[in-house]
Structures are given as C-alpha cells and as structure tokens.
C-alpha positions in Angstrom: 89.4 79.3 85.1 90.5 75.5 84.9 93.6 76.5 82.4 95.0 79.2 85.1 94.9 76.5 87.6 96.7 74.4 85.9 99.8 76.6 85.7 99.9 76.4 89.8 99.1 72.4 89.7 101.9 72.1 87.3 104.4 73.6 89.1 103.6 71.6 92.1 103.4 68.4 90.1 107.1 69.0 89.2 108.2 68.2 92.7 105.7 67.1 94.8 105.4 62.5 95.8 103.3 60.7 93.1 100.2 61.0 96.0 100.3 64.7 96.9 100.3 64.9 92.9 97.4 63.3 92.9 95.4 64.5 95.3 96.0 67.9 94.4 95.0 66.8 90.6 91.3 65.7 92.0 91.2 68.4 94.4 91.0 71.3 91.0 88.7 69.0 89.5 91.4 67.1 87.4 92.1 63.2 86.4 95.3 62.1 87.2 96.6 59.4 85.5 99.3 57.6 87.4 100.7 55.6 85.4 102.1 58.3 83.3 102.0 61.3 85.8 99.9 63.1 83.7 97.3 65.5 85.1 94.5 66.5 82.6 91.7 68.9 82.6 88.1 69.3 80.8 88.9 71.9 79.2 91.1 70.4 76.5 94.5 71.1 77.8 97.0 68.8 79.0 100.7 69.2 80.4 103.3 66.7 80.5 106.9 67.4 82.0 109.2 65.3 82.9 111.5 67.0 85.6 115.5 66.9 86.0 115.9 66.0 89.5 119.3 65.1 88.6 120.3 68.6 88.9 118.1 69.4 92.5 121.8 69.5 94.2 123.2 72.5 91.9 120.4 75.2 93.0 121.5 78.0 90.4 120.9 75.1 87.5 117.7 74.6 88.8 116.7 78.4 88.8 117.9 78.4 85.1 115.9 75.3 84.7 112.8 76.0 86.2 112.4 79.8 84.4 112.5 78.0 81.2 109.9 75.5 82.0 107.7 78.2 83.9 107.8 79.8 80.4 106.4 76.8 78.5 103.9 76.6 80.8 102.6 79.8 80.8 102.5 79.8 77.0 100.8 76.9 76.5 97.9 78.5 78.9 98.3 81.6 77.1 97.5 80.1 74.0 94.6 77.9 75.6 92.7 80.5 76.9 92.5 82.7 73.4 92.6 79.8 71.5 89.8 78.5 68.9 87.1 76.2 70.0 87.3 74.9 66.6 90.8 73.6 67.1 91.3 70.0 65.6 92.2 68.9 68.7 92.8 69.3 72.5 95.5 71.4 73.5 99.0 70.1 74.4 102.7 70.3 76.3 104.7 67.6 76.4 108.7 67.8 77.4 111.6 65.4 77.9 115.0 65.7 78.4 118.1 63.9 78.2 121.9 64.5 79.9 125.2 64.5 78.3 128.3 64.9 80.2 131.3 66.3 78.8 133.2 65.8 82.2 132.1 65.9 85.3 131.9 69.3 85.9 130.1 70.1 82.6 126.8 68.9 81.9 124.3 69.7 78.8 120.9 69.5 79.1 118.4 68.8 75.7 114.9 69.6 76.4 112.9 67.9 73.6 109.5 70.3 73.7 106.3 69.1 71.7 103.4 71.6 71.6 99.5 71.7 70.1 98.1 74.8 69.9 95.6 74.2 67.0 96.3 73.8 63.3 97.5 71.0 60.7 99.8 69.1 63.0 101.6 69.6 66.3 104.8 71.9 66.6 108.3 70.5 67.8 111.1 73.1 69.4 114.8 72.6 71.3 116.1 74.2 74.1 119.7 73.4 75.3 121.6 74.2 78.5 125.2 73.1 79.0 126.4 74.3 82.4 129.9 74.9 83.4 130.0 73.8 87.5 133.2 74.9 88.0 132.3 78.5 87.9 128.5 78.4 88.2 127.6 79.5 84.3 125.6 78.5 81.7 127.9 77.7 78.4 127.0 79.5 75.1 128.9 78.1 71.5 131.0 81.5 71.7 132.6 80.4 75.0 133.5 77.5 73.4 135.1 78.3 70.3 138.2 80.3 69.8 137.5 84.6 69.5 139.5 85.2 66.6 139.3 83.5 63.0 136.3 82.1 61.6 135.8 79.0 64.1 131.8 78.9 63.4 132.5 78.9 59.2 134.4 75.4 60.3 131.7 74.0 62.5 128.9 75.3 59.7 131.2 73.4 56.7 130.8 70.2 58.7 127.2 70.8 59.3 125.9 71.4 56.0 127.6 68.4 54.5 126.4 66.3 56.7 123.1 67.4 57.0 123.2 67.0 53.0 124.0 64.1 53.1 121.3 63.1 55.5 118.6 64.4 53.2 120.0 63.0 50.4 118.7 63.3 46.9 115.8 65.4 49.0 118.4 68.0 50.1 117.4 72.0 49.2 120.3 73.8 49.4 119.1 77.0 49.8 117.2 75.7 52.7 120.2 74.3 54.3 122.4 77.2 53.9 119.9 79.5 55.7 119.1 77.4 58.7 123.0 75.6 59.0 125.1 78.8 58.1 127.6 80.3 60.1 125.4 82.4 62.7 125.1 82.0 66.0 121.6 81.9 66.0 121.4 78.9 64.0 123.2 76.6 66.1 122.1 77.7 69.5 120.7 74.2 70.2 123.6 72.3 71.1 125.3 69.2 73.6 128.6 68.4 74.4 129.5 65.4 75.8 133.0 63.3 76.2 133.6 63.1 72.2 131.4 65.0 70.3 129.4 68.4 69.4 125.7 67.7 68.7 123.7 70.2 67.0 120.1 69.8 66.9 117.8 71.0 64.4 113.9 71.3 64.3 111.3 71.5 61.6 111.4 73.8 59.0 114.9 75.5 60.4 117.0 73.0 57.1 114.2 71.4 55.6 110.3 71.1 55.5 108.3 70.2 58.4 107.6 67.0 56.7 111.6 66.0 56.9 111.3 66.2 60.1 114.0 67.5 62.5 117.9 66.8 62.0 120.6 66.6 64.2 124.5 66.2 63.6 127.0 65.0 65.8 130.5 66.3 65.1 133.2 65.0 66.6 135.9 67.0 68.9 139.2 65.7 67.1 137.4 67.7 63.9 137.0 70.9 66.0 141.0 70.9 67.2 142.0 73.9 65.8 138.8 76.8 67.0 137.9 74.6 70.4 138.8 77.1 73.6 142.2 75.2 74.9 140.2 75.8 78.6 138.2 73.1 77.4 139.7 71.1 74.2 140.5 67.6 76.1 144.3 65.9 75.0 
C-alpha cells in the first residue's frame, strides 16, 4: 500500500515548505532526504519532481501543468505495483524543467522526464508546453506555422540535415527520415524562445537508444516565409 501513498505524498510535496514535506514523508513511513527534496519508500520506488512555481500566478497553466505531472505519477505507481520483483533495479521518476521565453507573453515549458520501470537501462521522454498569455492557450506547431503550403516540409529539411550532421558518419538515414519527417507527430516536442525553434528528440525516435537523444535549434530568420505573421517578430 506504500506505492498508492506515495501518489498523495507526491502531490503534496509539490507545494507544500521543505518542513511540512518532511514531516509528511516520516509520517507514511518514508525517508526524506533534504538536501535533494527527495522522498523515498521501502518498497523500491522513488519520485523526484521539480515543480514550476514560476508559473503559480497564471492558474490555467498550472491546471495544464499539474494534469501532466499527475499523469507521470500515476504511471510510475501503475507500473510499480505490477512490476517484477526481479527488476534490476528500484523503481524510478525523475523530472526537470527548463523556461524559454519567446516574449513576454509566450512562454515554453521543456519537461525533461527520466523513468525506470525494469529492464536493460532507464527510459528518457519530452513533454513541451508553450503557452500563449495573451489569450489563455496552449501553443501547438500548427498555430505557428502558416495553413497553406508545405511550411512543416521546410522545418523537416532543416531538421534532417542537421540532425545528419550531428550523427555524422554514424547517421541511418532511414532512421532519420522516419522520426524527423514532415508530420506533426514527430515534432511535437518543441521551444520557442526570442531567436530560435528547438526541437527535441528522444531515444530511438532518429537514432538508437545508444545515440542518445538529439535536439536542433533552428533559427526564426530561416523560418520567415511559413511562421504565422501574428507571431514572426521584425
């Protein structure tokens, strides 16, 4: 019964002082670790979030924000309570994020997400956000490029070669081509900030797990001609 605590601790731990985080972690029967904020449990699962408080003033990010996190955790538990006793390890969430600003009333959001759930190594995902305060909506790549023409064939062009080049001698084409082409799907982890798209790409979506995961910055001045004029600065 530990795990399905820990979904409730966690959830408090997200906002609650470093003390009441504390407290509640020894009141389930956890150790807390304050140094890194880290509450862990005998039964081999651990949960590490780090929380972006620097949206608490814009409620209707937050909702966004905290149903994707709520989701994460609940997986994670999911997976811990039918998972193998035999695992090689203990069982693991850890997520970070980092801002960009585009201007100041659009913001992206990268949540970095590293998971163990059993098997040869740990797992490593993306989840983006870029919100739009003027209007109170969350941003997709198809609001953002021009509707007609092929603007996403121009972003994927820029992708692939770069991404190529990257790799190097070690490039698969193929592999490339199938997890960089022109769907939307493929590039629906992305960050905008003052001068530049960033598209972020994890294991085994253009190259083994082994490569590790890419990501490619392209700049706005390359985008000119299929970025929305609402939002194309100069």
């Amino acid at each position: 019964m530990k795990t399905i605590i820990l979904v409730c601790l966690a959830a408090l731990l997200l906002v609650a002082p470093a003390f009441a985080q504390e407290d509640a972690c020894v009141d389930l029967g956890g150790t807390y670790d304050n140094t890194a904020g880290v509450c862990s449990f005998a039964n081999g699962l651990t949960i590490e979030i780090e929380y972006p408080t620097e949206f608490a003033s814009e409620p209707w990010a937050m909702t966004v924000i905290d149903s994707f996190l709520d989701e994460q955790r609940t997986a994670i538990v999911d997976a811990a309570e039918v998972g193998s006793a035999g695992s090689p390890g203990p069982y693991f969430l850890g997520i970070e994020y980092d801002i960009f600003q585009y201007e100041p009333n659009v913001k992206s959001i990268l949540f970095t997400i590293s998971d163990y759930t059993g098997g040869a190594h740990p797992n490593l995902y993306y989840q983006t956000f870029t919100f739009n305060f003027h209007n109170n909506t969350v941003l997709e790549l198809d609001d953002l490029l021009v509707p007609s023409g092929t603007p996403l064939t121009t972003v994927s062009t820029i992708v692939i070669a770069d991404l190529a080049a990257q790799m190097g001698v070690g490039a698969d084409d193929s592999w490339i081509a199938g997890g960089a082409g022109p769907t939307y799907e493929n590039y629906a982890n992305f960050v905008l900030d003052a001068d530049s798209f960033t598209f972020y790409f994890p294991p085994y979506q253009v190259a083994p797990y082994a490569a590790g995961p890419f990501h490619v910055d392209v700049p706005l001045s390359s985008l000119r001609s299929v970025f929305r004029p609402p939002y194309m600065k100069g």
